[in-house]
C-alpha positions in Angstrom: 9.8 14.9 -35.2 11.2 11.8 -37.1 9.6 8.7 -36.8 13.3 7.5 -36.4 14.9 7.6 -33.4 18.0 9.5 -33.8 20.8 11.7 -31.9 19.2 14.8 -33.3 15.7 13.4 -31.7 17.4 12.9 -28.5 18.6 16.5 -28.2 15.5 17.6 -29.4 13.5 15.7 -26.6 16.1 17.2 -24.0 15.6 20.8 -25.3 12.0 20.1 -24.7 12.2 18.6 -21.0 15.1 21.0 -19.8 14.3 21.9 -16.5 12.4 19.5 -15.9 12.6 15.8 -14.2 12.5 14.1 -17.9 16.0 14.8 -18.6 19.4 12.6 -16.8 21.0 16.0 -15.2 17.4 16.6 -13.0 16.5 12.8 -12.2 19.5 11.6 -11.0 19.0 12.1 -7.5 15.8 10.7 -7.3 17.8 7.2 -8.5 16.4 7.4 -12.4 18.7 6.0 -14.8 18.4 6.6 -18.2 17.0 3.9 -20.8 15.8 2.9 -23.9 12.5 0.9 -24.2 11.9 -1.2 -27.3 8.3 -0.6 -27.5 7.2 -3.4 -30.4 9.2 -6.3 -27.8 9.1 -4.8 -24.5 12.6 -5.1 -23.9 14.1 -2.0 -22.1 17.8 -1.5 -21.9 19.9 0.9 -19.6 21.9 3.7 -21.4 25.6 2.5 -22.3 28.7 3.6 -23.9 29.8 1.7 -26.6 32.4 0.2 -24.5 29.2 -1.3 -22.2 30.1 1.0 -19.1 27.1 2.8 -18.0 26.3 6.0 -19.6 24.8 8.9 -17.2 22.7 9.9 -20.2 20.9 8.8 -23.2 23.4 7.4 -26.0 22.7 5.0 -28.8 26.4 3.7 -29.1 25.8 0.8 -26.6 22.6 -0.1 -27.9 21.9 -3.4 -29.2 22.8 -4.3 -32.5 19.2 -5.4 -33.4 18.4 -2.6 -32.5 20.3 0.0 -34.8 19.0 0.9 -38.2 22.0 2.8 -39.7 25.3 4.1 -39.2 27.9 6.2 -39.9 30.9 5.6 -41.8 32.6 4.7 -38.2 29.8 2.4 -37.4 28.5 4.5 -34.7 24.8 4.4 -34.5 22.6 7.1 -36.1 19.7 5.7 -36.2 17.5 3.3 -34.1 14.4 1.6 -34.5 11.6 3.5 -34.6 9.8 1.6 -31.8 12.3 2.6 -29.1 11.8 5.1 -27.1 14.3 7.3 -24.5 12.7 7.2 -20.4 14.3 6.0 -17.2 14.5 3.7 -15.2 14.1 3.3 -11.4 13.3 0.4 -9.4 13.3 -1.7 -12.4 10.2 0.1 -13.6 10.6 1.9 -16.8 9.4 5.9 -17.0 9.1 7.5 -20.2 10.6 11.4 -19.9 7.0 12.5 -19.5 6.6 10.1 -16.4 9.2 10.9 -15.1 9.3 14.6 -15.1 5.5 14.2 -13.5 7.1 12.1 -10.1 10.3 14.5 -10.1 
């Protein structure tokens, strides 16, 4: 995979946890949330739309702005820092998918 973080990785990585608790349609119940964590500052950030409603899976429209690399001609995000990562998270604790698949 791409050192950038990328919709392409992000279907990738759910191909590669379907069936499994590391993916937003098999965590749900069990009060995951998906996220993003910014690995290089720590900050984690809950998935959004671009609108900032709450997305019920990973998206990189309602990211932060520092934290998009490129985009499209529409400015929709295509790109995204290379430290951020996709996981979840629950009780304000932040899971990567591989955590999360192991409690689910």
């Amino acid at each position: 995979m791409s050192r950038r973080y990328t919709a392409m990785r992000l279907q990738q990585e759910n191909l590669a946890f379907a069936g499994t608790g590391g993916v937003s349609q098999n965590n749900r119940k069990h009060s995951f949330r998906a996220a993003f964590l910014d690995t290089a500052s720590g900050r984690v950030e809950l998935a959004r739309f671009a609108d900032g409603s709450p997305a019920p899976m990973h998206v990189l429209s309602g990211l932060p702005a520092e934290w998009i690399e490129q985009r499209d001609a529409t400015g929709e995000p295509v790109a995204v820092l290379a430290s951020v990562v996709a996981g979840f998270v629950r009780n304000k604790i932040f899971y990567t998918r591989e955590e999360a698949a192991a409690l689910v």
